[in-house]
C-alpha angles and dihedrals in degrees: 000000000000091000089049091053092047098050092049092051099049090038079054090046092057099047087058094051100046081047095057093044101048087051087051087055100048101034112122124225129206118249117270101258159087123304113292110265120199113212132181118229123196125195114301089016111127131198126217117215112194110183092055090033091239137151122185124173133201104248129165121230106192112320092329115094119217141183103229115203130185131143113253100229122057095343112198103181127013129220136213126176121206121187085254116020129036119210134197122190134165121247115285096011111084102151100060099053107215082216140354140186161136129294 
């Protein structure tokens, strides 16, 4: 009886554990920075992001309207966001997306 109670207590003991380490491993941080702000942006505003050295500006294509983003040294892809379809495309080469996709 002894060597049951102690087997169930050490099996309980490592699922704990294995639960406390696998939380540990998935758990999500927020990002390292200052509190969200929620801007609107109307067409030809652009928005500077500093810490990815990015710009992106509200143009219209047609009748859809898209946020455009690319850095502005040395781009390498190019982003534009639709309201329902994101494409990513490198430089120069805007009619074969290198990925695309949905918000």
């Amino acid at each position: 009886m002894r060597a049951r109670t102690v087997l169930v207590v050490t099996l309980l003991a490592g699922a704990c554990t294995a639960g406390a380490i696998g939380a540990a491993l998935i758990r999500t941080n927020t990002a390292d920075a200052s509190a969200a702000h929620r801007y609107t942006l109307r067409l030809g505003d652009k928005v500077t992001i500093p810490a990815i050295r990015q710009v992106c500006s509200v143009e219209a294509e047609g009748r859809a309207v898209n946020l455009f983003c690319d850095r502005q040294r040395r781009p390498r892809h190019q982003v534009t966001i639709f309201r329902d379809q994101i494409v990513v495309w490198k430089v120069g080469n805007p009619d074969r997306p290198a990925w695309s996709g949905k918000p």
